[in-house]
OpenMM code with the backbone's topology and positions (N, CA, C; nanometers):
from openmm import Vec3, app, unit

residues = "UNK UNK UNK UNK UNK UNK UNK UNK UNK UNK UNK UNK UNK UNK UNK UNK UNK UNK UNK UNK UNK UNK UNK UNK UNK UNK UNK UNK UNK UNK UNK UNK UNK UNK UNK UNK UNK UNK UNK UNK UNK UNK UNK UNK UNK UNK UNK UNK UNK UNK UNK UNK UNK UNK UNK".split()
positions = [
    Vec3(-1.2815, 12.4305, 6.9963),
    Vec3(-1.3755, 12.3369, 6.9408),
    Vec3(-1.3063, 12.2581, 6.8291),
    Vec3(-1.3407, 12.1712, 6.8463),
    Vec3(-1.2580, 12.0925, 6.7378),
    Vec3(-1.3780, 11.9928, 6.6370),
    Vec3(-1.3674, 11.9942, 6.5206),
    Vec3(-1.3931, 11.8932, 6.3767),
    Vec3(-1.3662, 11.7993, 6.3472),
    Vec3(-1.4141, 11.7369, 6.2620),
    Vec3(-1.3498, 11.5970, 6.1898),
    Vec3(-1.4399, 11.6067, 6.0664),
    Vec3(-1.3562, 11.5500, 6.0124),
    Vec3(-1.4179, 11.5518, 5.8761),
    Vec3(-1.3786, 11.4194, 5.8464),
    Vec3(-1.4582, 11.3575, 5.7717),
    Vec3(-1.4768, 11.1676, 5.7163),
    Vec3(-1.4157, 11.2374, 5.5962),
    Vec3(-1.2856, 11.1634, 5.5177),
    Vec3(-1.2361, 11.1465, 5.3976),
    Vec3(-1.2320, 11.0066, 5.3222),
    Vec3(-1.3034, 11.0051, 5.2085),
    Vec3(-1.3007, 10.8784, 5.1644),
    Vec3(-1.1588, 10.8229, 5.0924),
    Vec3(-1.0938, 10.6924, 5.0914),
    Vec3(-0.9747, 10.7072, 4.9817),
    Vec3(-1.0182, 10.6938, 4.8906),
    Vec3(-0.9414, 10.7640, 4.7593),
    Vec3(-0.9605, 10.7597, 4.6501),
    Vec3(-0.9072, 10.6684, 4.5986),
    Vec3(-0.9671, 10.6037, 4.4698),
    Vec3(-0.9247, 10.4714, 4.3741),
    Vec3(-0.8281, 10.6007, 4.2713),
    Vec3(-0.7447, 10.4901, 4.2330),
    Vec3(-0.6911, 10.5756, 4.1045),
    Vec3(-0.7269, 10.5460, 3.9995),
    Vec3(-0.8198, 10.6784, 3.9316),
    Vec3(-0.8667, 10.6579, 3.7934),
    Vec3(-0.8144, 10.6384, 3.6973),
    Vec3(-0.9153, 10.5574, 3.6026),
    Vec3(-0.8231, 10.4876, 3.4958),
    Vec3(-0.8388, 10.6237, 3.4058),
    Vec3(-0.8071, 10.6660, 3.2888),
    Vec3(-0.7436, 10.7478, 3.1644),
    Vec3(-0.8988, 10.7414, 3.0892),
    Vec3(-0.9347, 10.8727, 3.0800),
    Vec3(-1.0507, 10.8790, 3.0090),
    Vec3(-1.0292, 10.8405, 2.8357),
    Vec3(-1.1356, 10.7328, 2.8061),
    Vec3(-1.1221, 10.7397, 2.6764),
    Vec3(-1.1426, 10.7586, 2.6017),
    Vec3(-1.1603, 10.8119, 2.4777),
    Vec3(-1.2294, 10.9396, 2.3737),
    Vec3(-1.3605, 10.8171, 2.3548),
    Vec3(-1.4352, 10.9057, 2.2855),
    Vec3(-1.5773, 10.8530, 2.2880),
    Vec3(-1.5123, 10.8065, 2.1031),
    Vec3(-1.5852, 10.6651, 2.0585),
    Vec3(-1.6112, 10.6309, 1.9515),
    Vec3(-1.6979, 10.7739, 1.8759),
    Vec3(-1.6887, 10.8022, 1.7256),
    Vec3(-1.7259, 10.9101, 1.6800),
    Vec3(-1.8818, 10.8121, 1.6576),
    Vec3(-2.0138, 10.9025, 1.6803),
    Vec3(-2.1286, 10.8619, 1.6685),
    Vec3(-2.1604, 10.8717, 1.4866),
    Vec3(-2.1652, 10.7322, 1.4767),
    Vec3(-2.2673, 10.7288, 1.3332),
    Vec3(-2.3721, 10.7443, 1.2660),
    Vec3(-2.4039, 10.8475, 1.2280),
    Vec3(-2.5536, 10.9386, 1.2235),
    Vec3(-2.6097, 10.8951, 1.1241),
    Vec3(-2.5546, 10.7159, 1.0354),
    Vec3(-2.6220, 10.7187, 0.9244),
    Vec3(-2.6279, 10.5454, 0.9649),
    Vec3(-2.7250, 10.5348, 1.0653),
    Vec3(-2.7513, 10.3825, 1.0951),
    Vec3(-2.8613, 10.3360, 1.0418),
    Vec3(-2.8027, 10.1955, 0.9675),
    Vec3(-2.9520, 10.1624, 0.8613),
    Vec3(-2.9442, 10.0040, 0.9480),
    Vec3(-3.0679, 9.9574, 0.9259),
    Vec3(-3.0830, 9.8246, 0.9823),
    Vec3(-3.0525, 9.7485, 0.8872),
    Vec3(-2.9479, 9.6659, 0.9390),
    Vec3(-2.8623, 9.5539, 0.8395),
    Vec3(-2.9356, 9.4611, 0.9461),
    Vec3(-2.9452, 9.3264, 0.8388),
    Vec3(-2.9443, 9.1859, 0.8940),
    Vec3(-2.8898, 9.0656, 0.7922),
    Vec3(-2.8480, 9.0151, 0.9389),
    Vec3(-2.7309, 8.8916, 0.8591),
    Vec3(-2.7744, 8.8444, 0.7734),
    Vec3(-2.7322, 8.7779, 0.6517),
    Vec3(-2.7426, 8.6884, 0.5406),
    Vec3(-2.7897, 8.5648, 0.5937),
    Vec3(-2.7533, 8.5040, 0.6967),
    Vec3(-2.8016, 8.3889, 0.7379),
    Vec3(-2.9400, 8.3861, 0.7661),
    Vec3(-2.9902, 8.5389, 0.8161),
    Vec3(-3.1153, 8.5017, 0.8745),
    Vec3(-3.2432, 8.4490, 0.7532),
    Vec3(-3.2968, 8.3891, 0.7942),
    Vec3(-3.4526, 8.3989, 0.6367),
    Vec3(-3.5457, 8.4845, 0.6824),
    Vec3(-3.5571, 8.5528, 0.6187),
    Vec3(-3.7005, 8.6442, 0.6418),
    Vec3(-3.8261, 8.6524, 0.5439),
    Vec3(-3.9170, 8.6606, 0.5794),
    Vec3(-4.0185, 8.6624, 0.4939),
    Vec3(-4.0240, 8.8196, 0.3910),
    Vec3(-4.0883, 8.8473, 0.3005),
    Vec3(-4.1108, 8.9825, 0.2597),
    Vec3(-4.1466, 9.0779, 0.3421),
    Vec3(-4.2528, 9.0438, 0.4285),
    Vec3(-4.3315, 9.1083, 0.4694),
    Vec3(-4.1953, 9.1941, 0.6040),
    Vec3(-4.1220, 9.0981, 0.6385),
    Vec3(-4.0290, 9.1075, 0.7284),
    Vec3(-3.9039, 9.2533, 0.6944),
    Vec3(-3.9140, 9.1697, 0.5724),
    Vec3(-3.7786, 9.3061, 0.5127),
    Vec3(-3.8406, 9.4506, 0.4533),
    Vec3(-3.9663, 9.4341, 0.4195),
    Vec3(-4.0639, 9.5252, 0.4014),
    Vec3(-4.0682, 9.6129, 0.5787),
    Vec3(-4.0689, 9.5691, 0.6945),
    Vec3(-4.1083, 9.6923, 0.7916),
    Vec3(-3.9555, 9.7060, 0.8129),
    Vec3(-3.8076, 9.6350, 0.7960),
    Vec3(-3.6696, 9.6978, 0.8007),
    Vec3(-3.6450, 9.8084, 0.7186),
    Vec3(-3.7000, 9.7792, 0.5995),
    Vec3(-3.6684, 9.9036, 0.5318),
    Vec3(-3.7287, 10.0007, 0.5405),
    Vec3(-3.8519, 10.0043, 0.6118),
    Vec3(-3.9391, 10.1751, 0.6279),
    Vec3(-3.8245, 10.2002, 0.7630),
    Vec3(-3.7977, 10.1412, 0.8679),
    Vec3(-3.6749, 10.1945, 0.9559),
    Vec3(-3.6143, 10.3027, 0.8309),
    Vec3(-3.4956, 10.2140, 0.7716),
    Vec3(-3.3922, 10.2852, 0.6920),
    Vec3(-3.4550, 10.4043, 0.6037),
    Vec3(-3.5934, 10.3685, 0.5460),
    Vec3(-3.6243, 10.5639, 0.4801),
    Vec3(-3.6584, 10.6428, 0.5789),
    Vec3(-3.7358, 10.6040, 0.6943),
    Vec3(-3.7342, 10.6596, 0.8287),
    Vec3(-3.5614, 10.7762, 0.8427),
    Vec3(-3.4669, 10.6660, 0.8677),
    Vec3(-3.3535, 10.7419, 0.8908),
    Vec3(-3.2691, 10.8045, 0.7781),
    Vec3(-3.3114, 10.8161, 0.6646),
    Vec3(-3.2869, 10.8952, 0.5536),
    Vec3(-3.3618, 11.0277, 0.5646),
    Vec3(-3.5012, 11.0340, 0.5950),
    Vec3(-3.5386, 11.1578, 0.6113),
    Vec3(-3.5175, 11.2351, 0.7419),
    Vec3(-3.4734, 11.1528, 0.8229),
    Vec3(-3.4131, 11.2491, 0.9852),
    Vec3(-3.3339, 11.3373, 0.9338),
    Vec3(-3.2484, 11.2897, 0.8442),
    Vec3(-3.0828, 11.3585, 0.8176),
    Vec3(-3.1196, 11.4502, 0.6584),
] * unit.nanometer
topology = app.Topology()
chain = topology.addChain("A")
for resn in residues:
    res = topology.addResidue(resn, chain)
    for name in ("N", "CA", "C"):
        topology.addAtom(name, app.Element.getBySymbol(name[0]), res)
């Protein structure tokens, strides 16, 4: 009795690359250019005490 087996070719993989180290202390920055109202930079910054008390 005879088999076959389907083999796919393989690509040659590229070189794994280390992962960027994760930054566990991300605050919401926004550009200088932008204009924002108060009220605007008032709900960015509950984000940032938000992520002060995670950590």
């Amino acid at each position: 009795m005879l088999t076959f087996e389907r083999v796919k070719p393989t690509k040659p993989q590229q070189p794994v690359e280390k992962h960027k180290p994760v930054v566990k202390n991300k605050k919401a920055t926004v550009p200088d250019e932008w204009e924002l109202t108060p009220e605007q930079k008032a709900f960015i910054d509950l984000f940032n005490q938000d992520e002060n008390k995670k950590q």
